[in-house]
C-alpha positions as CSV (number, residue, x, y, z in Angstrom):
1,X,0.0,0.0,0.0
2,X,2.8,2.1,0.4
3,X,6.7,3.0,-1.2
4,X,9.7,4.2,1.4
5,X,11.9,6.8,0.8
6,X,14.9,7.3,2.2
7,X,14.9,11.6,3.3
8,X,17.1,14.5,4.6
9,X,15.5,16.9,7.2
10,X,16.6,20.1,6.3
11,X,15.1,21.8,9.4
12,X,16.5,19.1,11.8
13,X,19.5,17.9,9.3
14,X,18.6,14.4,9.8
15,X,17.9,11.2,7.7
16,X,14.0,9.9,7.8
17,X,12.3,7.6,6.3
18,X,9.1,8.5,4.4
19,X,6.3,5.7,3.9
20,X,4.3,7.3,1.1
21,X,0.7,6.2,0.4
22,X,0.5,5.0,-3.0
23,X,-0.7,6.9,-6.2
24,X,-3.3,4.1,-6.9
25,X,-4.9,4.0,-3.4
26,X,-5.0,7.8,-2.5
27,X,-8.7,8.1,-3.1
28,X,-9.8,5.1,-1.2
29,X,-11.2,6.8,1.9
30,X,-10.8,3.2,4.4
31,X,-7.7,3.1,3.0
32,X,-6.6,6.9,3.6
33,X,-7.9,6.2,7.0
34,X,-6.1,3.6,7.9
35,X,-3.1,5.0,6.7
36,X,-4.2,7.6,9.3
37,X,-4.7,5.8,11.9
38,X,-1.1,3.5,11.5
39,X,0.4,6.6,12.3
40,X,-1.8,8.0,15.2
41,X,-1.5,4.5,17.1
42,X,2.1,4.4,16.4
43,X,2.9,7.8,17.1
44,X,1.7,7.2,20.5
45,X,4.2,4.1,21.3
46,X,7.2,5.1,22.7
47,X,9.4,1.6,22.7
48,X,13.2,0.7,21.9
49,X,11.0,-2.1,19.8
50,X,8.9,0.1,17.7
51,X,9.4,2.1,15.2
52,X,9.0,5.3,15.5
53,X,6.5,8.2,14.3
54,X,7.5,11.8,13.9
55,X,5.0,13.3,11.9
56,X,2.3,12.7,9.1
57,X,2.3,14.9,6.1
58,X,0.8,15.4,2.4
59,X,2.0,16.0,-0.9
60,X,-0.1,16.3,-4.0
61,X,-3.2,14.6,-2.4
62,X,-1.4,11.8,-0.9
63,X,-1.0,10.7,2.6
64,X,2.8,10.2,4.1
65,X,4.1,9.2,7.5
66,X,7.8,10.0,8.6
67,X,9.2,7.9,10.6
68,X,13.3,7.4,11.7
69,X,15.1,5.3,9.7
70,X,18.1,3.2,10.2
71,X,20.1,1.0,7.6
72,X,18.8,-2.8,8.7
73,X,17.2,-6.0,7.1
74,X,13.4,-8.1,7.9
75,X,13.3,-10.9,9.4
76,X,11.4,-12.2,6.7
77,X,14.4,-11.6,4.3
78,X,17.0,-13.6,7.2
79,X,14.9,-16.6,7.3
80,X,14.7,-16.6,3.2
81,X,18.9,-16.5,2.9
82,X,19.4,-18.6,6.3
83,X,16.5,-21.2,5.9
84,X,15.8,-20.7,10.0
85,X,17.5,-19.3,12.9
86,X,20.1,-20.2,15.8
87,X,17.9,-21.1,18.9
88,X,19.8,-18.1,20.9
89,X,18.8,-15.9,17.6
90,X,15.1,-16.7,17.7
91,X,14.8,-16.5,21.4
92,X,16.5,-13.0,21.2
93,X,13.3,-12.1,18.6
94,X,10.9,-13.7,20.4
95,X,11.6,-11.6,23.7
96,X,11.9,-8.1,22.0
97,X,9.0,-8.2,19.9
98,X,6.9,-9.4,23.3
99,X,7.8,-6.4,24.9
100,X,7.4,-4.3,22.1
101,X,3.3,-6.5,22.7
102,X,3.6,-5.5,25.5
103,X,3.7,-2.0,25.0
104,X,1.3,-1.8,22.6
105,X,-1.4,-3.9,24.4
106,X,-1.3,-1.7,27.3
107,X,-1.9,1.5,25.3
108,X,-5.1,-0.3,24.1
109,X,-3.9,-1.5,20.7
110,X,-3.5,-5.4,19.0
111,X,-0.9,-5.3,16.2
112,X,-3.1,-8.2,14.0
113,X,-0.2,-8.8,11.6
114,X,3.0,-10.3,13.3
115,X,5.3,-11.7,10.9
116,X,8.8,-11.9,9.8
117,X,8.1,-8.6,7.5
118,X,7.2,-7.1,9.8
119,X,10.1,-7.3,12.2
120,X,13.2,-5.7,11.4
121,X,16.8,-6.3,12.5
122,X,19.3,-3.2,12.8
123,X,23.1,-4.0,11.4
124,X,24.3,-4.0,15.4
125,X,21.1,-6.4,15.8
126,X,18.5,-4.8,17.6
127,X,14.6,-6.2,16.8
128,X,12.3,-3.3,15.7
129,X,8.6,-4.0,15.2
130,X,7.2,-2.3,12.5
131,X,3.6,-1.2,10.4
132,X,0.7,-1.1,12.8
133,X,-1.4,-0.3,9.7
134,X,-4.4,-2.6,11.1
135,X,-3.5,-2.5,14.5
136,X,-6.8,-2.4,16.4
137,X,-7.9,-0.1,19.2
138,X,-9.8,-3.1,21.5
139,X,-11.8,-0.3,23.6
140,X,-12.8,1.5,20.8
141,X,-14.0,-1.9,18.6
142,X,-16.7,0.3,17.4
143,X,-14.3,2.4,15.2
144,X,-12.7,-0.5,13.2
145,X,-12.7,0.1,9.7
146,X,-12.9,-3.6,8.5
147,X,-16.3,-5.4,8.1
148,X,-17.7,-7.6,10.2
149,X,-16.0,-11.1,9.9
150,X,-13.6,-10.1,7.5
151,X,-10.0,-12.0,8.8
152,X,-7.4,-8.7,8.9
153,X,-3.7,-10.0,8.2
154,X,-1.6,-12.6,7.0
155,X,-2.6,-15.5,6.1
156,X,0.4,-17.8,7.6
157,X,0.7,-15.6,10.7
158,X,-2.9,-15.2,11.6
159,X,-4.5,-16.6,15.0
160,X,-7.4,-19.3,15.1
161,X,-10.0,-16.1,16.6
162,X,-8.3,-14.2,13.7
163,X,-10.1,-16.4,11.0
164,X,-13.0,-17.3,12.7
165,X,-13.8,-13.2,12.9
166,X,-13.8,-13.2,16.6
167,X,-12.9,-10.3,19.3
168,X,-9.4,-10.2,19.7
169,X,-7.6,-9.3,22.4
170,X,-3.5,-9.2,23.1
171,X,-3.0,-13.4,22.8
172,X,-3.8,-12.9,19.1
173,X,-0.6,-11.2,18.8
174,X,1.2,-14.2,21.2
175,X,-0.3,-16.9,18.7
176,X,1.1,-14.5,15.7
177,X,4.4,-14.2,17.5
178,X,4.4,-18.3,18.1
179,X,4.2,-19.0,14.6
180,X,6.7,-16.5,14.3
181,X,9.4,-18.4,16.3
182,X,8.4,-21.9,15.1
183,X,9.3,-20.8,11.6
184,X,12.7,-19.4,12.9
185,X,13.3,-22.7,14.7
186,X,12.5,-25.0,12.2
187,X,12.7,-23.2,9.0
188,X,9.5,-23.3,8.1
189,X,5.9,-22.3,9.5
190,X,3.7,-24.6,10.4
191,X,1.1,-24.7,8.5
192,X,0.5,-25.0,4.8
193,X,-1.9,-25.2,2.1
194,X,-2.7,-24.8,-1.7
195,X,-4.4,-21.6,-0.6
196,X,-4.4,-18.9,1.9
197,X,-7.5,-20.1,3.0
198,X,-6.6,-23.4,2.8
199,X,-3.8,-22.2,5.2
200,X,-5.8,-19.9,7.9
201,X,-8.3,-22.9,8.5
202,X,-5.6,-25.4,8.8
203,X,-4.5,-23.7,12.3
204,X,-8.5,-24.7,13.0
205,X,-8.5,-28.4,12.5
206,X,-4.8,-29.0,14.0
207,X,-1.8,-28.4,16.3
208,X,1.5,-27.8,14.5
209,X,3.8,-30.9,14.5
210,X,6.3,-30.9,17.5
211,X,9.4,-28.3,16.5
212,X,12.1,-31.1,18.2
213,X,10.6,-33.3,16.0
214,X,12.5,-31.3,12.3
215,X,14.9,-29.7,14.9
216,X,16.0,-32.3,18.0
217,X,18.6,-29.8,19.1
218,X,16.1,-27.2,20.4
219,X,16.1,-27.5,24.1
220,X,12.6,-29.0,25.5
221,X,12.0,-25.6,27.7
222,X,11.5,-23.6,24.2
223,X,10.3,-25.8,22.2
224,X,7.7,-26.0,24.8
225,X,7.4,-22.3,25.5
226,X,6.4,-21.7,21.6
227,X,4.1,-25.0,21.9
228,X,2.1,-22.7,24.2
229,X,2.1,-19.5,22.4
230,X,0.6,-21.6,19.4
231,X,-2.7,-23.2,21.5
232,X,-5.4,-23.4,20.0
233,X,-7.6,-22.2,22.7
234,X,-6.6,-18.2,23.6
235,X,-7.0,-18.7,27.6
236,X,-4.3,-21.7,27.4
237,X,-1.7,-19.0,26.0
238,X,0.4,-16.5,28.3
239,X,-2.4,-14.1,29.5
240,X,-0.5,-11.4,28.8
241,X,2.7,-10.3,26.6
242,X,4.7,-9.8,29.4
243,X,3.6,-13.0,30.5
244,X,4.7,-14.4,27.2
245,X,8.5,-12.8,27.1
246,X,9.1,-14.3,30.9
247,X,8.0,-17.1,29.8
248,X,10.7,-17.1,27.0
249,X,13.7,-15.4,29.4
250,X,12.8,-18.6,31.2
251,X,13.3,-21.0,28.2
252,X,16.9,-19.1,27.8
253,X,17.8,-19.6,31.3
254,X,17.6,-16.3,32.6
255,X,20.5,-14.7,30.4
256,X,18.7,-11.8,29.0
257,X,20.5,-10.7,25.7
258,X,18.8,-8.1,23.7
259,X,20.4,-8.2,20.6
260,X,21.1,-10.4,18.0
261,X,24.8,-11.3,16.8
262,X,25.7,-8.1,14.1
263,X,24.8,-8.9,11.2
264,X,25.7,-7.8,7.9
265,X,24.0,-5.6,5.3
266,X,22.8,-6.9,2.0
267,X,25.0,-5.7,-1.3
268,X,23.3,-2.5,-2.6
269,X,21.1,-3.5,-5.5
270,X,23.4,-1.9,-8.5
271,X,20.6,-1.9,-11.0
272,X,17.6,-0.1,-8.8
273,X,17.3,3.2,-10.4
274,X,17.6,6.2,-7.6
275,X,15.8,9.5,-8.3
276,X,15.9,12.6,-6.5
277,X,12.7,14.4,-5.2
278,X,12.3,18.1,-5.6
279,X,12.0,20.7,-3.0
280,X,8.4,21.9,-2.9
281,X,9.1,25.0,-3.7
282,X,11.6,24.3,-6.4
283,X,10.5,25.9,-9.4
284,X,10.9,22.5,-11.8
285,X,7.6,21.2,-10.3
286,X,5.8,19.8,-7.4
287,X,8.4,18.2,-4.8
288,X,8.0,16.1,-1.5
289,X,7.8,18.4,1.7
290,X,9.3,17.4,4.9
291,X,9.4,19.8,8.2
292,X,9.4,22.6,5.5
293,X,11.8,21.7,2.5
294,X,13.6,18.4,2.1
295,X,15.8,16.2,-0.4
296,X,14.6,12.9,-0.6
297,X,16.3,9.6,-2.5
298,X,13.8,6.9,-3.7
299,X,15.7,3.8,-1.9
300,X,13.1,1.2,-2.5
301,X,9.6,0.8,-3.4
302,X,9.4,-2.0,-0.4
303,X,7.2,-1.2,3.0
304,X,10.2,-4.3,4.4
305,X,12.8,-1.5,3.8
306,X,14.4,-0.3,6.4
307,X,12.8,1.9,9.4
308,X,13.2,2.3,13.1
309,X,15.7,2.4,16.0
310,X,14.0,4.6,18.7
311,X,15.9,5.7,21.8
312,X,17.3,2.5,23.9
313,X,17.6,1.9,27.6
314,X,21.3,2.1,29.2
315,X,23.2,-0.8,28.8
316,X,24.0,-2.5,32.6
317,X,27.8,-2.7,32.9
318,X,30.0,-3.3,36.3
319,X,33.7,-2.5,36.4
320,X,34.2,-6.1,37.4
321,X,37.6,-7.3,37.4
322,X,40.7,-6.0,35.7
323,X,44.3,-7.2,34.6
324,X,46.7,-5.4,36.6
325,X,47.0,-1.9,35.8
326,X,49.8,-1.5,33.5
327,X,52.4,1.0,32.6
328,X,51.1,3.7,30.7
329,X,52.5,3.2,27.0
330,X,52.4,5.9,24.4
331,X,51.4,9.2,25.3
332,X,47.8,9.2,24.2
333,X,46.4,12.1,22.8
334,X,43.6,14.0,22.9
335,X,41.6,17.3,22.1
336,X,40.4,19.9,23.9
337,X,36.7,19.7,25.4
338,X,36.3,15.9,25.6
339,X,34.0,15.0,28.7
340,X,32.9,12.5,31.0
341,X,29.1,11.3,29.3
342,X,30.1,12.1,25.9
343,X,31.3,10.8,22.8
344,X,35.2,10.9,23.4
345,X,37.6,13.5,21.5
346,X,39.6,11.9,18.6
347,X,43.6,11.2,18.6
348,X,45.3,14.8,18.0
349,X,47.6,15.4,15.2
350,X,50.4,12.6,15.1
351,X,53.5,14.8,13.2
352,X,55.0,14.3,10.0
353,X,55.5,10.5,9.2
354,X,58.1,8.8,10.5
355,X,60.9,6.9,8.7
356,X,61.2,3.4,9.3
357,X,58.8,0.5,9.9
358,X,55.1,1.6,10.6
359,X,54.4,1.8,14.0
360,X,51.7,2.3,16.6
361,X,52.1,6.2,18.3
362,X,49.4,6.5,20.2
363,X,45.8,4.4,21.5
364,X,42.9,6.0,23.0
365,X,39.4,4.0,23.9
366,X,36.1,5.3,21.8
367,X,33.1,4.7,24.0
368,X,29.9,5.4,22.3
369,X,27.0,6.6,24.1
370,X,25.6,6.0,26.5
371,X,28.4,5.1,28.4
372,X,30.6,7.0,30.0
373,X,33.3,7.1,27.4
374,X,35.6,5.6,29.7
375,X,36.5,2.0,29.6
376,X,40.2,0.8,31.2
377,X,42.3,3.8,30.2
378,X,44.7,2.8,32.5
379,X,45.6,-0.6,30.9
380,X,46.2,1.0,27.0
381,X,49.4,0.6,27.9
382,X,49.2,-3.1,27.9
383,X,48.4,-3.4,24.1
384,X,52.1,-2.3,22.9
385,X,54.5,-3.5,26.2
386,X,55.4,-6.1,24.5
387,X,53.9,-8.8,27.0
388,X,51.4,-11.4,26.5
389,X,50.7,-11.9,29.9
390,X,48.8,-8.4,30.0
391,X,45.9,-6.9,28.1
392,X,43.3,-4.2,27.9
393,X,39.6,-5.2,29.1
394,X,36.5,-3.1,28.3
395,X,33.9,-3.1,31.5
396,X,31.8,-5.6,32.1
397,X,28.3,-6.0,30.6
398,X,24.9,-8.0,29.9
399,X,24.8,-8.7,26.7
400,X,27.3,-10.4,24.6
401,X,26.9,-7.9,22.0
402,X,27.3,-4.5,24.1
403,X,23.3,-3.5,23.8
404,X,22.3,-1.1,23.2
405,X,25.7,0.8,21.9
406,X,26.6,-0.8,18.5
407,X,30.0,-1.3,19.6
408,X,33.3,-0.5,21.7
409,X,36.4,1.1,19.9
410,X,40.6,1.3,20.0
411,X,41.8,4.1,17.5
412,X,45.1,4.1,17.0
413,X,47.8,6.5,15.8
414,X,50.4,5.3,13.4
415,X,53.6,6.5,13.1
416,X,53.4,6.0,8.6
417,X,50.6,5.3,6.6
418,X,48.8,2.1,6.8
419,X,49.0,1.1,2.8
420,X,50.8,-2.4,2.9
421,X,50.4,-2.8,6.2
422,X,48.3,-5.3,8.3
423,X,47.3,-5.3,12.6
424,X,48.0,-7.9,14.1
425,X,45.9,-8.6,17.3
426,X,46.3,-10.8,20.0
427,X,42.9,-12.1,21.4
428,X,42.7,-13.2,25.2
429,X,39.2,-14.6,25.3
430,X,36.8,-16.2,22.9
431,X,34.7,-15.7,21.2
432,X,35.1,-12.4,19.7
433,X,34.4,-10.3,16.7
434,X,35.7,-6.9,15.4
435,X,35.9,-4.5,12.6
436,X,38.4,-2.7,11.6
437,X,38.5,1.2,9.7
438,X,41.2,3.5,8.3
439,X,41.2,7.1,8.0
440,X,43.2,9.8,7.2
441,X,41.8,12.1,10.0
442,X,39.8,9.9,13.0
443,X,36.3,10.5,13.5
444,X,34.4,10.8,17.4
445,X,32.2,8.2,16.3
446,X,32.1,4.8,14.4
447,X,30.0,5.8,11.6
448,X,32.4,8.9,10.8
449,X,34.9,6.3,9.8
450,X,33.1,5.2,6.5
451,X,33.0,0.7,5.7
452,X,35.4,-1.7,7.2
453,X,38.5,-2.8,5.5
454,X,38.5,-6.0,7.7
455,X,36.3,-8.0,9.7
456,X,36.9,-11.1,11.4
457,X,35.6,-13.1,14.3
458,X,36.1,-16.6,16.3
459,X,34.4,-18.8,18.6
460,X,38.4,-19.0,20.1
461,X,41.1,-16.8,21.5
462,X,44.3,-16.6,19.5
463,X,46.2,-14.3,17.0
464,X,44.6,-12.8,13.7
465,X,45.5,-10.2,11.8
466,X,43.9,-7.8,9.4
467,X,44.5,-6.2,6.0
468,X,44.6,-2.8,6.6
469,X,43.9,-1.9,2.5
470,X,46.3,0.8,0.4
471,X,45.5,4.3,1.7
472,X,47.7,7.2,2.8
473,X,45.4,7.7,6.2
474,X,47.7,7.0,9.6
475,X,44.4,6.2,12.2
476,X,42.8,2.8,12.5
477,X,39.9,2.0,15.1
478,X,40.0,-1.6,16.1
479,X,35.9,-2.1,16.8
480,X,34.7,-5.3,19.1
481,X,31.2,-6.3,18.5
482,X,31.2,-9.7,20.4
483,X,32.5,-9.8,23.6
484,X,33.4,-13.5,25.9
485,X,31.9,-14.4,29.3
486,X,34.6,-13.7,32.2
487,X,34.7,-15.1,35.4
488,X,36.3,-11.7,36.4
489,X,33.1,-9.8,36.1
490,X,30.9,-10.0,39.7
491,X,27.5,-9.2,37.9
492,X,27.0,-8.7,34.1
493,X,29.0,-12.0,32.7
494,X,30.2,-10.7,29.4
495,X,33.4,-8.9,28.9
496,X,35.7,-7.8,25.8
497,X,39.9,-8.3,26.3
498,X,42.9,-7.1,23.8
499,X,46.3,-8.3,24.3
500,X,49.0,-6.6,22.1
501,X,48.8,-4.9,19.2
502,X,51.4,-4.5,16.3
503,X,51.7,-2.9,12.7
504,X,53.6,-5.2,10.0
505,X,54.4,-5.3,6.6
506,X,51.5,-7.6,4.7
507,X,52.4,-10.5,4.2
């Protein structure tokens, strides 16, 4: 019903995206309506897990919602390239998009189509749910825009009071979200047909088949937790959606990740054609307004495309233990102005290039908000002493994958260029998993540092070493994305650790 476009705020010099009623459909009134209404109800959700609204707008007699936008993938289009999901993956799903439910049910409002589309996944692997285009108001049934008995939704994904035409509450969502998680599990959903009535009624006549029975791996405690999202009956699911995500944080023993593993972006598509949208007061015709005048790039003519990222909860963390304090190395550098909350200053100027092998000059620690942009200052000494006994350790935290900051970061200053060169890092602890970036001046954030010229990542510790490409630029952030449990750390279990780092000629 809809295209996204990917816009610039000119007033608030951000990126947006724009979901833009379609041409065809503008002068359907139930279909305006709704269009409305997605944007009221979701406008009025204020969740890590939901997308968010910031305004509704109109341009040449169609309707358009802006909404933020972040580069990230659907679910739908994991499960199509991956076949199904680890059992850690689809557990980490299951419990965001509940309390995203959960939000949503107690403002009053049943979502009616949960599916993989309609669940989005962020490149640092945060869960978004998305297009509450026939979410219903349940105190206001009244106002619904769909006929009587009419099933609203998808077909695979819809609950058994969902195609009889019954009043819905919250546990329709929770029998959506269940078939949801056996598909993730298994690979497939669970019910089939030559049609997609054929399919609805199936849900009617039978339970699915028993997920350990195509997947004997997944442990009986969530295989059975999904069993009872998917009853039949709606008073034998979790009564509520809170119910139904402690219900799965028991299936995954308590450990309470929030994010999935990174994951990478697809390839751009090469051949999609990209157009620019006028100002609307540019005097070559009618243009697309946004908060006054905007620029806006056609990106895709998918409603899956890419939306969301609201503002996220802090991220627990305990200084745990350390490795003993070492020697400070290399004087580290830094601007004026940096302070304690905020994104950290970037390495100063390093002096003309030196002669002789390439070398490291300088390490300081980039710590993203929100944290504190302080890590274990005092042990950057340890990654150039020359010892292998002694290594830097970030803080200690509860997820694996640093939620809800995208990352924690070494930049370091080189004493010559980095073309022909490749880092060498030694890693402590396993698993772990880092980029790595070049530049020819650093940037105070990740995403001022442009695409990776290396990633790697292992289930092990050990040595590895990365590429570091052909450019002239003298600054390299080292960026872990995967941190290892540690029995130092007295609270959150998770902890990141460098050993030494070194600068040598590629081999």
């Amino acid at each position: 019903m809809s295209e996204v476009w990917v816009a610039t705020d000119t007033t608030l010099d951000r990126q947006v995206a724009i979901k833009l009623l379609k041409a065809s459909l503008a002068d359907d009134p139930v279909v305006v309506e709704r269009f409305r209404r997605e944007a009221v109800a979701a406008a009025g959700l204020n969740h890590p897990y939901i997308v968010s609204i910031y305004d509704t707008i109109e341009t040449d007699g169609r309707a358009a919602v802006v909404m933020e936008l972040v580069p990230g993938r659907s679910l739908r289009n994991l499960l199509d390239e991956s076949g199904r999901l680890g059992v850690d993956e689809a557990l980490v799903i299951g419990r965001a998009v509940a309390a995203a439910l959960d939000h949503a049910h107690q403002a009053g409002l049943v979502h009616r189509d949960v599916k993989p589309g309609n669940v989005l996944v962020t490149p640092e692997g945060r869960v978004k749910l998305t297009d509450f285009g026939i979410a219903k108001a349940v105190e206001r049934s009244h106002e619904d825009l769909t006929a009587e008995n009419v099933m609203m939704g998808t077909a695979k994904y819809l609950s058994p009071e969902q195609v009889l035409g019954f009043p819905l509450d919250g546990r329709a969502d929770l029998y959506s979200l269940g078939l949801v998680l056996y598909e993730c599990l298994t690979g497939k959903p669970p019910f089939t047909g030559a049609t997609d009535g054929a399919i609805a009624i199936a849900r009617l006549q039978r339970d699915p088949a028993p997920i350990r029975r195509s997947r004997p791996e997944v442990p009986p405690a969530v295989a059975d937790a999904v069993t009872q999202l998917l009853a039949r009956r709606p008073e034998d699911r979790p009564p509520t959606a809170a119910a139904a995500r402690d219900l799965l944080v028991r299936a995954a023993d308590g450990r309470d990740d929030a994010t999935l593993p990174p994951l990478p972006l697809p390839p751009p598509d090469r051949d999609a054609a990209t157009r620019v949208a006028r100002p609307a007061d540019d005097d070559t015709g009618p243009g697309l307004p946004v908060r006054g005048r905007a620029r806006a790039a056609i990106i895709g003519l998918a409603a899956a495309a890419a939306v969301g990222v609201a503002a996220v909860a802090w991220a627990s963390r305990d200084d745990g233990g350390r490795a003993a304090a070492q020697p400070q190395g290399p004087d580290v550098v830094t601007q004026p102005g940096s302070t304690v909350g905020s994104v950290p200053a970037t390495l100063g100027p390093l002096g003309s290039p030196q002669p002789g092998p390439v070398t490291i000059q300088a390490v300081q620690e980039l710590d993203p908000p929100p944290g504190d942009g302080v890590e274990d200052p005092d042990s950057l000494g340890a990654l150039t002493d020359g010892d292998p006994a002694t290594a830097w350790t970030t803080v200690c935290y509860e997820s694996r994958y640093l939620y809800p900051k995208s990352g924690i970061g070494l930049v370091l200053g080189l004493s010559g260029p980095v073309a022909g060169q490749q880092l060498r890092v030694e890693w402590p602890r396993g698993p772990w998993r880092a980029s790595i970036y070049t530049a020819t001046k650093p940037g105070a954030a990740r995403e001022d540092w442009g695409d990776p010229v290396a990633q790697r990542g292992s289930d092990e510790p050990g040595q590895a070493t990365f590429p570091l490409g052909d450019s002239d630029g003298r600054y390299v952030l080292v960026w872990l994305t995967q941190l290892a449990p540690s029995d130092a750390c007295s609270t959150n279990p998770y902890q990141g650790a460098v050993g030494e780092l070194a600068i040598e000629p590629q081999g």
